[in-house]
C-alpha positions in Angstrom: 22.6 12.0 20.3 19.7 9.8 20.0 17.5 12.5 18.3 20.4 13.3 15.7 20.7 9.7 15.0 16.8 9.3 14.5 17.1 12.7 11.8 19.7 11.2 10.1 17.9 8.5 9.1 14.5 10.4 8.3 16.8 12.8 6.5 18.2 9.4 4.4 14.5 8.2 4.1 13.8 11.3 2.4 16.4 11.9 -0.3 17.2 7.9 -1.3 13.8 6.9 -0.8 14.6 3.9 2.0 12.1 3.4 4.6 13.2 3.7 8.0 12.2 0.6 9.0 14.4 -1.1 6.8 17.5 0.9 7.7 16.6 -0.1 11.6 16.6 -3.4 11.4 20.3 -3.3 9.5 21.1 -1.4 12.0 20.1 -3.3 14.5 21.8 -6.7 13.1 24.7 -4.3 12.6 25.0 -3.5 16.4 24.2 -6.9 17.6 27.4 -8.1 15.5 29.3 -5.7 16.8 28.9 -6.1 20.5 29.3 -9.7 19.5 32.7 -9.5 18.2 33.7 -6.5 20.8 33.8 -10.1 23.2 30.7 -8.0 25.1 28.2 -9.9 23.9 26.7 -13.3 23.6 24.6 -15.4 21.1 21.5 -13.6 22.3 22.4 -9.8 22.0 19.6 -7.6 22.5 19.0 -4.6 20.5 16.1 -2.3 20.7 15.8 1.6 18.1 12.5 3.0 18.9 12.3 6.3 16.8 8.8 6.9 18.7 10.5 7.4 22.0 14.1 8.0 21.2 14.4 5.0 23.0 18.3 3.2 21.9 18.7 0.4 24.3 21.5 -2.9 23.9 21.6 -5.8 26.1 22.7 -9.2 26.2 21.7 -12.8 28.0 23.8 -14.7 30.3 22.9 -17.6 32.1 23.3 -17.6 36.1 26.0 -20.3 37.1 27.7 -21.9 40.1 30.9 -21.9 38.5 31.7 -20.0 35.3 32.8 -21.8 32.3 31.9 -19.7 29.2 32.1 -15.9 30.4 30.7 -14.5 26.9 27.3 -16.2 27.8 27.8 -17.1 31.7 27.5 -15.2 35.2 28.3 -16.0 38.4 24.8 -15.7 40.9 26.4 -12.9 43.0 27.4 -11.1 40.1 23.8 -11.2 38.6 22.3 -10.1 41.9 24.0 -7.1 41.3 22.3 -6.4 38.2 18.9 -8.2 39.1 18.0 -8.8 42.8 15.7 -11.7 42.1 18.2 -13.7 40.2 18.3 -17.7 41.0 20.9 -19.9 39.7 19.7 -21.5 35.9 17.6 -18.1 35.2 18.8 -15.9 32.7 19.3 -11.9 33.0 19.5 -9.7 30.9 22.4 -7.1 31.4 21.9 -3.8 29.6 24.8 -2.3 28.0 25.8 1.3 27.6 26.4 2.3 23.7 29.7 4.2 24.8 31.0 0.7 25.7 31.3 -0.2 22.6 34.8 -0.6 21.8 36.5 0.8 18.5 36.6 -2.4 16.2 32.6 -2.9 17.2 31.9 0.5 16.5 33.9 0.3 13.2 32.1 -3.4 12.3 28.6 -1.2 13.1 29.3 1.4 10.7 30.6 -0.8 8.1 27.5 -2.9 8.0 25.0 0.1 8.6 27.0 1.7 4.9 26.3 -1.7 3.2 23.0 -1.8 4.3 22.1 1.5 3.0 23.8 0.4 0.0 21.8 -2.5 -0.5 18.8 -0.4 0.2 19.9 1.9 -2.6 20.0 -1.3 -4.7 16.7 -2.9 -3.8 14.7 0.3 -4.4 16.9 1.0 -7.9 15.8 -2.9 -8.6 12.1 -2.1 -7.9 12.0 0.9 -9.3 13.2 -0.8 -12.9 10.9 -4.5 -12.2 8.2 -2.0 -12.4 9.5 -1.0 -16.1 10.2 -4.6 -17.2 8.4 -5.3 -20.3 7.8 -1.4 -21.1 9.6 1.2 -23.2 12.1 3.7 -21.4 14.5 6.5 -22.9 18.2 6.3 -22.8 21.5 8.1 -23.3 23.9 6.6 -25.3 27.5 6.8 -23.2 29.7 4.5 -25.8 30.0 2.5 -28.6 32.0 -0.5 -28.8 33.5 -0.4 -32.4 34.7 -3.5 -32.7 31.5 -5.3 -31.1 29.3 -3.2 -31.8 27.6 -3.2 -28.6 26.2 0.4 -27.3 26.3 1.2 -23.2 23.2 3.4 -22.2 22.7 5.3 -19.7 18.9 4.4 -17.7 18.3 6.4 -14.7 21.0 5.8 -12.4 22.2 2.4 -13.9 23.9 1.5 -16.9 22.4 -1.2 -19.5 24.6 -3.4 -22.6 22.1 -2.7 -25.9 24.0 -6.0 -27.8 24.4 -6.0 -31.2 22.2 -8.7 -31.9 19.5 -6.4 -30.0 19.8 -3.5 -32.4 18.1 -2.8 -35.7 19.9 -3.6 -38.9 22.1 -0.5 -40.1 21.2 1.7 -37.0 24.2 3.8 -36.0 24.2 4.9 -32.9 26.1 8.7 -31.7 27.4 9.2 -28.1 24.8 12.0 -26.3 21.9 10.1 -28.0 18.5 9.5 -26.7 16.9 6.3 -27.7 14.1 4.1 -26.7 14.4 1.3 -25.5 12.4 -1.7 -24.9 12.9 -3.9 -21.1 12.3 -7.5 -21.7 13.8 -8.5 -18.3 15.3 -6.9 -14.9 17.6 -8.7 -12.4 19.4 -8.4 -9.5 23.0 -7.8 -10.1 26.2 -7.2 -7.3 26.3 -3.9 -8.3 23.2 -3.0 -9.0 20.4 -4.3 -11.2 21.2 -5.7 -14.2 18.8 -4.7 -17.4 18.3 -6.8 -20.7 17.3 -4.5 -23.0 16.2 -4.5 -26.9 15.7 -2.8 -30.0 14.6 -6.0 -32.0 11.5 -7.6 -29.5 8.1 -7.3 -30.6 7.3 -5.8 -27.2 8.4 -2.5 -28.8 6.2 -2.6 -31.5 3.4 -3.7 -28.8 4.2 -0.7 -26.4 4.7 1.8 -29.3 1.1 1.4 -30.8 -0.2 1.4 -27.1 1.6 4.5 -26.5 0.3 6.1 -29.9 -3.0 5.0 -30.2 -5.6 6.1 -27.5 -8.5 3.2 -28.4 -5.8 1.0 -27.4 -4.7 2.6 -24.2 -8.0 2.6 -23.1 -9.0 -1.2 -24.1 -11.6 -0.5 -26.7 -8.9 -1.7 -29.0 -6.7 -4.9 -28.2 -3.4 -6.3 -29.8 -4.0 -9.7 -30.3 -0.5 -11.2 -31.7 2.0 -9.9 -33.3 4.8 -11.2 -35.3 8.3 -9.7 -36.2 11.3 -9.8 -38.3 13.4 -6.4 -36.7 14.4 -3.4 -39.1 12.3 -5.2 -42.0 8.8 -6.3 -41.5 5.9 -6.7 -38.5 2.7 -7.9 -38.5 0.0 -6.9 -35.7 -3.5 -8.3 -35.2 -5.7 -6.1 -33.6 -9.3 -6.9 -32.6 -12.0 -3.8 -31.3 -14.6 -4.8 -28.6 -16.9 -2.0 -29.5 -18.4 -2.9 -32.7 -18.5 0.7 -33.7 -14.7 1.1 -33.4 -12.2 0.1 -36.1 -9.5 -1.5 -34.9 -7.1 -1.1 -37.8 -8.2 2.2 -38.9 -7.5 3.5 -35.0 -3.7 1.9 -35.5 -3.3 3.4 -38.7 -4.4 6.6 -38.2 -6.0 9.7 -40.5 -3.3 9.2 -43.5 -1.6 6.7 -42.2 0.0 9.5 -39.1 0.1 6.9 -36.2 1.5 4.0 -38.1 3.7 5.7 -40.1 5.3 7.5 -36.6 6.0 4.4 -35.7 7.5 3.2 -38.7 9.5 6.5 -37.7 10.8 5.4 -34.7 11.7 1.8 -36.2 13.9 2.8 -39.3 10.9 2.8 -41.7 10.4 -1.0 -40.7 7.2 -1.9 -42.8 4.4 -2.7 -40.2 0.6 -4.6 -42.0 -2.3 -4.4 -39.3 -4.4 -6.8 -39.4 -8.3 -7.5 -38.3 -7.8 -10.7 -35.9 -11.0 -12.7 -36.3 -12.1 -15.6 -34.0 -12.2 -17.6 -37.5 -9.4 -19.2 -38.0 -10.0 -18.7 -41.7 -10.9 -14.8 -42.1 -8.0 -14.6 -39.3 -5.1 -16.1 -41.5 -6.6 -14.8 -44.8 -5.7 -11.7 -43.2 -2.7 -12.1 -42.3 -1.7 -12.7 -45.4 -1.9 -8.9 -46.5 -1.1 -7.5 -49.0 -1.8 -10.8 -50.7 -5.6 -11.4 -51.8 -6.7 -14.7 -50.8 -9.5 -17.0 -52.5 -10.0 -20.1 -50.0 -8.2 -21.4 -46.6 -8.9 -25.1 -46.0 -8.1 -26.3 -42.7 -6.7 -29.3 -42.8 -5.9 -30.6 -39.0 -7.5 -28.4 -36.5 -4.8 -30.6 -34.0 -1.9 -30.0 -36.5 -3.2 -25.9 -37.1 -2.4 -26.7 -40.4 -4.1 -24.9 -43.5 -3.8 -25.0 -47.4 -4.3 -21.6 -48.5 -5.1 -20.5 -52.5 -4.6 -17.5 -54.1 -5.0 -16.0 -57.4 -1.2 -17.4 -59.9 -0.5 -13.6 -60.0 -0.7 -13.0 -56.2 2.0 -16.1 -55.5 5.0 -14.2 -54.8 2.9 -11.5 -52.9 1.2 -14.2 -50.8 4.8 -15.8 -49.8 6.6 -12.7 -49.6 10.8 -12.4 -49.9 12.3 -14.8 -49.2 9.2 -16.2 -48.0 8.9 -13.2 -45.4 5.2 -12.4 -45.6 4.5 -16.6 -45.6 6.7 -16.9 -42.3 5.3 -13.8 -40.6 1.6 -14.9 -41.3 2.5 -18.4 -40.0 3.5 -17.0 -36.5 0.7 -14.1 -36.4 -1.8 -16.8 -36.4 0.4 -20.1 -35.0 -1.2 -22.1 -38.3 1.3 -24.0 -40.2 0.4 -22.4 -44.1 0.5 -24.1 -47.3 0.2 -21.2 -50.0 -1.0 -22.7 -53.5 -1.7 -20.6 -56.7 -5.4 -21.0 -57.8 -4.3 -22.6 -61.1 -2.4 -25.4 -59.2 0.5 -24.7 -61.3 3.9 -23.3 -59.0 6.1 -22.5 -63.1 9.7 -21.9 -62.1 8.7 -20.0 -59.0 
């Protein structure tokens, strides 16, 4: 029976992927609650699985007595002689138990608590499994979506995820049977299950999509720097090449524009500027104003980060973008506060 029982759990060690050890010791706590509430056992149950040697042994303390007055953790001296010769009044024995014993409501306890311990196993290696694709992008069925929220359930794996509304692009429509990507931002531990928070809208995904199409950056040559993001509309991306033979913003773009413009793809045509990070906090935010030419960045508290920026009258609305888009994107690309001023000094009705 032993052997069977050892199989068993190599067998569920093998297909769910929970290590033996960990079943064992649920096991074990299993048992020594069981005997415990059988009225066999005492506050010090012993319970010992070796799978080396087959061994499956259960035992419990009691404390040799003139006089018994607890019998779950007492024994009479005569008694204990029976079970160990040299046994003195105040030692303790231990009295080994035989597994058959165990009485119906134990063995039903047992196997309840073994089942929730594989259970939780099942959970802790599903949790792990998805902690080590938290902050990376994974592919997902869509299962149903709510109409009237307009929140989509995925299927990931063997777990289900909420995409919210507020976590979806603008306009995208979503069909049941769909595969999407997805992008992790966080993974918990839920009661049935862990729990994913999951987004269409963080600029993780733009992050993980360039290092996913562009090999310079997969490799390190090339490095993402900041980004900064306004979902289904516009994203801004410095990039920065150690190798001074490598351009950085030439390797995200692409020959003709194919890597950028695949992910562009995969965002709803979201409009995406790469920018050259510089260690200069000048070069660096007249960059980041692109498309928008720039003539002079004044810094005016290196405390504050705070800048006055000039550019050409004709380049004003460029430079600050709709609705001040490309101003506001620039601002967090580079964490400078930015004053954009035309070159004549003169703002006319705009």
């Amino acid at each position: 029976m032993n052997t069977e029982f050892f199989e068993a759990l190599a067998l569920l060690e093998k297909e769910k992927g929970i290590p033996m050890e960990y079943l064992l010791e649920k096991i074990k706590n299993a048992i020594a609650i069981a005997v415990k509430r059988d009225g066999e056992g005492t506050e010090e149950s012993i319970v010992e699985i070796d799978p080396e040697t087959g061994r499956f042994y259960v035992a419990f303390r009691k404390t040799v007595v003139e006089e018994v007055e607890d019998p779950s953790n007492e024994i009479l001296l005569d008694q204990a002689r029976h079970i160990d010769s040299k046994a003195m009044l105040g030692s303790v024995i231990e009295i080994p138990m035989e597994t058959k014993k165990f009485g119906r409501i134990a063995a039903q306890a047992a196997k309840h608590v073994i089942r929730q311990g594989i259970r939780e196993g099942e959970r802790d290696q599903l949790l792990h499994e998805y902690q080590s694709r938290e902050q990376d992008i994974v592919t997902a069925t869509v299962m149903r979506v709510d109409e009237r929220k307009g929140n989509v359930t995925l299927e990931i794996g063997k777990s289900e995820a909420i995409l919210p509304k507020s976590e979806q692009l603008p306009g995208e429509v979503f069909r049941d049977g769909e595969k999407i990507r997805v992008y992790v931002v966080d993974v918990m531990a839920g009661e049935k299950g862990p729990r994913l928070m999951i987004s269409r809208t963080h600029p993780g995904l733009v992050k993980r999509l360039f290092e996913m199409q562009v090999p310079e950056i997969y490799d390190g040559t090339v490095e993402i720097k900041s980004i900064s993001r306004e979902a289904g509309s516009r994203t801004k991306i410095a990039v920065w090449s150690k190798d001074e033979n490598v351009d950085a913003q030439g390797a995200c773009i692409g020959p003709k524009g194919s890597r950028v413009s695949d992910i562009v793809d995969e965002l709803g045509g979201e409009k995406i500027d790469v920018v050259k990070y510089s260690d200069d906090p000048r070069e660096f935010i007249a960059e980041a104003l692109s498309p928008a030419q720039v003539l002079d960045v004044e810094i005016e508290s290196e405390d504050a980060r705070s800048c006055k920026v000039t550019v050409p009258d004709q380049q004003l609305s460029l430079a600050i973008g709709n609705k001040g888009q490309n101003a506001r994107l620039a601002a967090r690309l580079t964490g400078w506060k930015i004053d954009i001023r035309p070159e004549s000094g003169f703002f006319g009705e705009e």
